[in-house]
VOGU-3710 file (C-alpha; in Angstrom, 3 decimals, decimal comma):
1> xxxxxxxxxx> -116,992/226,418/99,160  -116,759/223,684/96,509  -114,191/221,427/96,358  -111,262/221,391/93,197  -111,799/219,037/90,853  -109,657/216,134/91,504  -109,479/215,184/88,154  -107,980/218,287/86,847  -104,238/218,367/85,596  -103,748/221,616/87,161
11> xxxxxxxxxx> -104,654/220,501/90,478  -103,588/216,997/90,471  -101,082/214,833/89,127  -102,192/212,245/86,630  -102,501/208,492/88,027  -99,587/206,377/87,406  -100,023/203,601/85,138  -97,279/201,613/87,790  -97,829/201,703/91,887  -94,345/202,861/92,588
21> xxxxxxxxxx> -94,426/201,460/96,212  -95,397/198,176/94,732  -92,363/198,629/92,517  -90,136/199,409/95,940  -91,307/196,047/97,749  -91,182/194,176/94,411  -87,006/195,629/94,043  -86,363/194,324/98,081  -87,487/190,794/96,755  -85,065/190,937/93,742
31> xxxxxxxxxx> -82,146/192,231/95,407  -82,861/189,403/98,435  -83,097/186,446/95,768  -80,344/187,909/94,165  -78,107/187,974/97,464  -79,561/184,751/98,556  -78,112/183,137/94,786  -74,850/184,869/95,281  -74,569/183,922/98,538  -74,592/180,309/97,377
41> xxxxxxxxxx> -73,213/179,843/94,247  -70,469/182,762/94,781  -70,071/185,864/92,293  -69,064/184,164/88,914  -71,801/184,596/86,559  -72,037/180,802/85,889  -74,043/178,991/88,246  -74,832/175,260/88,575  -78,491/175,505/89,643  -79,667/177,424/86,126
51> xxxxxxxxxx> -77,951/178,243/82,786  -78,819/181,921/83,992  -78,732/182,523/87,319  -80,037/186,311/87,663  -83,553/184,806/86,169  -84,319/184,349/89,691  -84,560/187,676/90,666  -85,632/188,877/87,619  -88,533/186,419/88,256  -88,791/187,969/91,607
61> xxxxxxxxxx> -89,460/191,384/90,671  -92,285/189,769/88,206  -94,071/188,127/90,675  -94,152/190,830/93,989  -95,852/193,658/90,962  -98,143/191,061/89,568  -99,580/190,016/92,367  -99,902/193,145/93,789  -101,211/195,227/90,656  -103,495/192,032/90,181
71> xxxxxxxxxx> -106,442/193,788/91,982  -105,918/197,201/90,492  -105,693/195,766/87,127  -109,161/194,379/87,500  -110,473/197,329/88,972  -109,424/199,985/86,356  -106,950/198,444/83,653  -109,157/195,976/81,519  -110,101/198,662/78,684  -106,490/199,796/78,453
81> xxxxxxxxxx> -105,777/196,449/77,837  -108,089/196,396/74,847  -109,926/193,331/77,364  -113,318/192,812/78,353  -113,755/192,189/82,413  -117,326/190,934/82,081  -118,255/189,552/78,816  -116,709/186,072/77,907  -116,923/184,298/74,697  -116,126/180,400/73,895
91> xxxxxxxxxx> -112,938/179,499/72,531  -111,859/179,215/68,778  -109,322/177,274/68,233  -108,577/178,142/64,854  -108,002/181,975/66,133  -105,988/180,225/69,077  -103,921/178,558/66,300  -103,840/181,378/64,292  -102,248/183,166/67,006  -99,708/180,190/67,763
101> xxxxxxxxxx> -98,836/180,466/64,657  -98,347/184,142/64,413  -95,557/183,811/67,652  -93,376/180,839/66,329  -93,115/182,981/63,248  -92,305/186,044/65,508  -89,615/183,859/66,863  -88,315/182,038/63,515  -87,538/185,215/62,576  -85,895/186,812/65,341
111> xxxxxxxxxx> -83,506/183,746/65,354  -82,655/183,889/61,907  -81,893/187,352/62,408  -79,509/186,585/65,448  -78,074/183,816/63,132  -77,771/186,397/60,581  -75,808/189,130/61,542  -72,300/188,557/62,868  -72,803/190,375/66,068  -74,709/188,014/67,837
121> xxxxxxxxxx> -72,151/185,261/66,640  -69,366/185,746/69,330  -69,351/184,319/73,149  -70,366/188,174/74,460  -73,753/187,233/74,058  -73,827/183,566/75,730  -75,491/185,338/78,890  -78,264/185,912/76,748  -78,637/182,348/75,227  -78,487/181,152/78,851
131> xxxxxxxxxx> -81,145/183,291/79,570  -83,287/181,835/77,045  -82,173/178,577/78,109  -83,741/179,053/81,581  -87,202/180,526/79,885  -87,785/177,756/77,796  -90,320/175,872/80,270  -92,197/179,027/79,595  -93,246/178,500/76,112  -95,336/175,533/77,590
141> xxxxxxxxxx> -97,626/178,076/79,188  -98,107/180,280/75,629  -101,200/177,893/74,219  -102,825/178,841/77,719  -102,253/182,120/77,519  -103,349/182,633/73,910  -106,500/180,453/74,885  -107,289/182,824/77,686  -106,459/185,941/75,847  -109,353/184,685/72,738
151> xxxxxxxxxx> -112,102/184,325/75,161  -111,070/188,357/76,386  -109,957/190,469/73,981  -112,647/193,353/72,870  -111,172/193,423/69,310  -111,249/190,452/67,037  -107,811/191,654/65,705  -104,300/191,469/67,944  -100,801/191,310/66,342  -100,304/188,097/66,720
161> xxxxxxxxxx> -103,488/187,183/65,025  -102,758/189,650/62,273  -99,368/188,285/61,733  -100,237/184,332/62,284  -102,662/185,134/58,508  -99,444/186,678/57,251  -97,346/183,530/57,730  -99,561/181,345/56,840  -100,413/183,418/53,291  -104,016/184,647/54,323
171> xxxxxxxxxx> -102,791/187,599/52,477  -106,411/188,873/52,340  -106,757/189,638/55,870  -103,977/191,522/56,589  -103,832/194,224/59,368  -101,186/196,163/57,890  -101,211/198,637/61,042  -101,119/195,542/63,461  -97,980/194,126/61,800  -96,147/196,729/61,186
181> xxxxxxxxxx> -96,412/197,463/65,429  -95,999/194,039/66,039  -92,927/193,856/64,003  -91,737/196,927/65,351  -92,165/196,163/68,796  -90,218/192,783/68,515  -87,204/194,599/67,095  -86,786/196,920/70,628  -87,630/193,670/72,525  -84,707/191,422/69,838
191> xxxxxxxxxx> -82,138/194,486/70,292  -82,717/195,613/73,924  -83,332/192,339/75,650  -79,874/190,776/74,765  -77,731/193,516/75,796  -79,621/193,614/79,081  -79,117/190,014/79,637  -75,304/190,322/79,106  -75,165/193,698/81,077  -76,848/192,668/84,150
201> xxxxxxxxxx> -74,438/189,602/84,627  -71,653/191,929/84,078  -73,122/194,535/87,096  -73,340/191,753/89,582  -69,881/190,362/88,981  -68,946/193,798/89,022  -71,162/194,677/92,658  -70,039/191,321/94,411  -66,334/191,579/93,333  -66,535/195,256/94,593
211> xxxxxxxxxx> -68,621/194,046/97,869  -66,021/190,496/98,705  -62,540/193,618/97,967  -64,179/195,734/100,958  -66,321/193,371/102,934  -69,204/195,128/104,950  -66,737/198,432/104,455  -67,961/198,399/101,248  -71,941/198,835/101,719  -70,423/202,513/101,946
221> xxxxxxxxxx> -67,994/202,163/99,158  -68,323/204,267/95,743  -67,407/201,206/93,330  -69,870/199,158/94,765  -72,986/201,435/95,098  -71,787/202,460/91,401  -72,521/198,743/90,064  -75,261/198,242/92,635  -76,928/200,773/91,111  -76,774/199,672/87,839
231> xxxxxxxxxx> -77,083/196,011/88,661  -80,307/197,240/90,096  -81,207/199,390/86,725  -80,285/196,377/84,298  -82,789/194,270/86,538  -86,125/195,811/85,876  -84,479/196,652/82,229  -84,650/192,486/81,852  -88,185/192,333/83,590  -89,541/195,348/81,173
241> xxxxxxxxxx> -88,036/193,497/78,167  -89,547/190,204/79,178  -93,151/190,578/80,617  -94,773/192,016/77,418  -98,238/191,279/78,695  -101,573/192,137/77,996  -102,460/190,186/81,000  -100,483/192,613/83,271  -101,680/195,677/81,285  -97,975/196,162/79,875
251> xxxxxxxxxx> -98,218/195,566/76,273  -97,252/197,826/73,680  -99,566/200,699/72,689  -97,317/202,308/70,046  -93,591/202,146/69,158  -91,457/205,233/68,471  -93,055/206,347/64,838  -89,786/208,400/63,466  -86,577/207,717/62,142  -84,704/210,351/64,572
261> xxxxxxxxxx> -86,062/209,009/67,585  -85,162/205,337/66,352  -81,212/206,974/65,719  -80,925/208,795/68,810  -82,287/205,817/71,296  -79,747/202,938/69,109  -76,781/205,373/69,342  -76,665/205,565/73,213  -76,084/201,653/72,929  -73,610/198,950/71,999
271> xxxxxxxxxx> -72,762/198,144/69,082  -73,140/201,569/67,789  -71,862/203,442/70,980  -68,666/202,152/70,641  -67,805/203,862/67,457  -69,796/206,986/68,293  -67,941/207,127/71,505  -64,734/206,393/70,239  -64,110/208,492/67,688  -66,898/211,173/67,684
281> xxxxxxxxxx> -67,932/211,995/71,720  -64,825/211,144/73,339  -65,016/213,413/75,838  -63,177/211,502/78,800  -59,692/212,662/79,618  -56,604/211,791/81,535  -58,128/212,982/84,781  -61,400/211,959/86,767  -63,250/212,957/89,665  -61,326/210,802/92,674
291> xxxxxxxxxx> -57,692/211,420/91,516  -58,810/215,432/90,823  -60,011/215,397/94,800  -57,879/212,985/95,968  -55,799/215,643/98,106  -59,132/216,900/99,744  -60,549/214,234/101,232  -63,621/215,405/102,365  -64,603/217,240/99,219  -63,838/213,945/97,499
301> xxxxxxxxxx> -66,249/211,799/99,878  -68,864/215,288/99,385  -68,571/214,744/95,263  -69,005/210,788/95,371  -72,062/210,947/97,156  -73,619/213,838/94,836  -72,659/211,142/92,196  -74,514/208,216/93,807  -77,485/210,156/94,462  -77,644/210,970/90,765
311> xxxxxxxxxx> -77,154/207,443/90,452  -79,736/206,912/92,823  -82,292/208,857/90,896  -81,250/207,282/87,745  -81,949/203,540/89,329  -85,563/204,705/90,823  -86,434/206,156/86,994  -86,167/202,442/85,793  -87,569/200,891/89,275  -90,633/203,451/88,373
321> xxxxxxxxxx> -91,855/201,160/85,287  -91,860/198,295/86,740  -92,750/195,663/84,230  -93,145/197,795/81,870  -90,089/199,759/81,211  -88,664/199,770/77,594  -87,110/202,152/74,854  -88,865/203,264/71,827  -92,248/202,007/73,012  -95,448/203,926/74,914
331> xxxxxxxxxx> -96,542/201,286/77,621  -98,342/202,909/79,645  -97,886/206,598/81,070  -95,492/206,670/84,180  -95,940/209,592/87,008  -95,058/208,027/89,881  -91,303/207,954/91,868  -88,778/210,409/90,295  -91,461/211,156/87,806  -93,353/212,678/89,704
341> xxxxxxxxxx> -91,536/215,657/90,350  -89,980/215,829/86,698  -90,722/214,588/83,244  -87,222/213,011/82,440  -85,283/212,249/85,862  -83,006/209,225/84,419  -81,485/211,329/81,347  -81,007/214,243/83,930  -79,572/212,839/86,428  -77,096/210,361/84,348
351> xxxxxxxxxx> -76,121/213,158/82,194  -75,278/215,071/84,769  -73,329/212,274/86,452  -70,945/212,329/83,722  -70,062/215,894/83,838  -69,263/214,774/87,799  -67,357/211,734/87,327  -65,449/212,900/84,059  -65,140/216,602/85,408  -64,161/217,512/81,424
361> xxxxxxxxxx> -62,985/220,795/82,375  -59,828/219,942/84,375  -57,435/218,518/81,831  -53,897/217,995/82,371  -53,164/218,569/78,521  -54,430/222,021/78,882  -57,734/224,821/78,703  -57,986/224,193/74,799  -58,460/220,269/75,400  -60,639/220,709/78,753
371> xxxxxxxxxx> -62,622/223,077/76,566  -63,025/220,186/73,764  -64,034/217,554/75,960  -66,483/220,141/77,591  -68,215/220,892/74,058  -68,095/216,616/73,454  -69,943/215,892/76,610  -72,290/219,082/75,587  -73,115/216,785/72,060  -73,625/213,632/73,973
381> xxxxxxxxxx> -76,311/215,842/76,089  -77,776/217,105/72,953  -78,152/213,684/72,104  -80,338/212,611/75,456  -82,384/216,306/74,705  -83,332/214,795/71,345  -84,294/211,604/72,852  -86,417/213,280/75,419  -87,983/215,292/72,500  -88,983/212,349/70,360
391> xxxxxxxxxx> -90,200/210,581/73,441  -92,875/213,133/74,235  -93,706/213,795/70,543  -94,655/210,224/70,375  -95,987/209,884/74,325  -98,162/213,073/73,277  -100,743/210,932/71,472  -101,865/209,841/74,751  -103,915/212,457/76,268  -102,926/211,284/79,811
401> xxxxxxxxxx> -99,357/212,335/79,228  -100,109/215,283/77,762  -102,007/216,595/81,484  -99,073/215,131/82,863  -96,279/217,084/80,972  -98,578/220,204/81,070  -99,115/219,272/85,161  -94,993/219,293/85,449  -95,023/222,335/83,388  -96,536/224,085/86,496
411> xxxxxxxxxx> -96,094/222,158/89,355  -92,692/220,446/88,879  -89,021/220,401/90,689  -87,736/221,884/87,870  -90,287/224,416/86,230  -88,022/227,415/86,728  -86,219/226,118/84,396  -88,579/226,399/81,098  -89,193/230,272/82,273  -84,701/230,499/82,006
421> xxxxxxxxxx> -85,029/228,621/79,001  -87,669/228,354/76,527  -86,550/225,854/74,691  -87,091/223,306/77,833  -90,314/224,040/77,746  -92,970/221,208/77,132  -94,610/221,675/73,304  -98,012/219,475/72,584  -97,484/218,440/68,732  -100,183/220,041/66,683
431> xxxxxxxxx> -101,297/215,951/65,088  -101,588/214,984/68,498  -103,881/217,393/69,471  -106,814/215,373/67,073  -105,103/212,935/64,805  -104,252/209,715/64,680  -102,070/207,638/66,976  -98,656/206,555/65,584  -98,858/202,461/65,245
//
């Protein structure tokens, strides 16, 4: 009898672009250097020994996946990394330069931006100028890494080449396609990475405070496996943010092309959230899951641990990536962890978190404002079901997450749910059948 074809999406899941076990051993080293630094410098989030102390385990995390996806990356990953394994070529320094130039325009810009606008003007953001504070050796290594990437790279052409001739008026040469990804991929990185900075110091203030009010009681406590889990999320949301690599295979192939995925990713976050959730999706009420239970005790205990498993779930999405995890950009096609038995576990399981932890249908105001806050929380999911809709429109241009989506279709967790409802099913966009990928 022959054997199935192994490489067949209907038989077998797509290969992950991330090992998630690698990802599991490299998330025990960043939660160890993270309770080792807390340990010894307490919970505050100023430290003495560097302007931002959580680098350390953000550097952690960096270190355990690239040394262990080393070997697999020069196995299998050099051609998605638009890098040749074999063929070498000599140096030119004036591409090298080109390309220096290129990234201290990338960042003269960025900062006049963050000079610019008046949000990034107040103290809420200091975690994140700490954190740049503590990368700054870095920039010593980017000649050597430029250097090394010119004797690689297949193409002639890489954004920072393309937009080194644009700042230095070689107007001529323009990649137009190059630079406009380039420029759009260093807008996620300016927005994202400073809010994960600040949030991440908040989640382990908020974890050890929880952990030093309970003591060991507390490794079983809901507040702190709440922030741990988050703390935890935020962590690998830094890493993903800051290892932008073609060395490690976890560049950007393509950001988010349309203007509706763009609005539905930036409203789920701060600045913007804080209007929308104010005064549009307030769906949060006078009563919430632990005072609703709090006269059955073991129903209450039941419900909190549904809500850290969801939580759980959540975390392990991020912890999936790896380095590469980050909004509005395709980095590399992820089927490992909770992905593997559905094609959007984190907005699933958080979404569903807040209908357990805001339980919008018991109000103490009454049906009509239980029934309100019910049809709120239903727009806020609405808004995740567009995100996940833009995200596979634009992940569809890869053919390797279209046998994935089309592999969950039939073998996933969840695929009596498309047969229920129709509209949950996965649909391949007609472009991305044979056109062009989005830049």
């Amino acid at each position: 009898m022959a054997k199935p074809d192994k490489l067949s999406p209907e038989t077998v899941i797509p290969e992950s672009a991330t090992n998630f076990a690698l990802n599991l051993l490299a998330l025990a080293a960043g939660l160890a250097a993270l309770f080792g630094v807390l340990q010894t410098a307490g919970a505050e989030p100023q430290y003495r020994f560097i302007p931002y102390a959580p680098a350390l385990p953000c550097l952690a995390v960096a270190l355990v996946i690239a040394a262990g996806s080393w070997r697999r990356f020069m196995r299998h990953q050099w051609r998605d990394s638009g890098l040749k394994h074999d063929a070498r070529r000599a140096v030119d320094a004036r591409r090298v330069a080109m390309r220096l130039a290129g990234f201290a325009a990338t960042l003269a810009l960025i900062a006049f931006a963050y000079w610019l606008l008046p949000e990034y003007a107040g103290s809420f953001y200091q975690p994140f100028w700490n954190y740049l504070r503590t990368l700054s050796p870095v920039l010593l290594l980017v000649p050597l890494y430029f250097t090394w990437i010119d004797t690689r790279l297949a193409e002639d052409d890489d954004e920072y080449l393309a937009f080194g001739r644009l700042a230095l008026g070689q107007w001529r040469k323009i990649n137009s396609v190059l630079i406009r990804r380039h420029l759009m991929g260093w807008t996620v990185k300016g927005f994202f990475l400073p809010l994960m900075t600040v949030y991440l110091v908040n989640e382990i203030t908020m974890t050890f405070h929880a952990y030093g009010a309970g003591g060991i009681q507390a490794i079983s406590s809901f507040e702190f496996l709440n922030h741990l889990a988050f703390a935890i999320d935020v962590l690998f949301c830094v890493v993903g943010y800051t290892c932008t690599l073609r060395l490690f295979d976890s560049h950007i192939r393509s950001v988010e092309p349309t203007m509706l995925g763009w609005v539905a990713a930036l409203v789920c976050y701060q600045p913007f959230y804080s209007v929308i959730g104010q005064f549009y999706l307030q769906y949060e009420g006078d009563v919430f899951w632990d005072t609703w239970l709090n006269a059955w005790p073991a129903l209450r205990s039941a419900w909190g641990g549904v809500i850290i498993g969801l939580l759980m779930i959540y975390t392990l999405s991020t912890v999936a990536f790896g380095v590469r995890f980050s909004n509005l950009t395709h980095r590399g096609i992820i089927t490992g962890g909770p992905y593997r038995f559905t094609k959007h576990p984190a907005y699933l399981s958080k979404n569903l978190s807040w209908w357990l932890i805001s339980v919008p249908f018991v109000s103490g105001q009454g049906a009509a404002t239980a029934l309100r806050h019910c049809c709120l929380l239903l727009l806020l999911n609405g808004v995740y079901y567009v995100r996940a809709r833009t995200e596979e429109r634009h992940l569809s241009w890869d053919p390797k997450y279209v046998a994935y989506a089309e592999w969950i279709e039939q073998h996933g967790l969840l695929r009596g749910l498309g047969k229920l409802f129709p509209f949950l099913r996965y649909r391949r966009p007609r472009a991305a059948a044979g056109g062009k990928a989005p830049p």
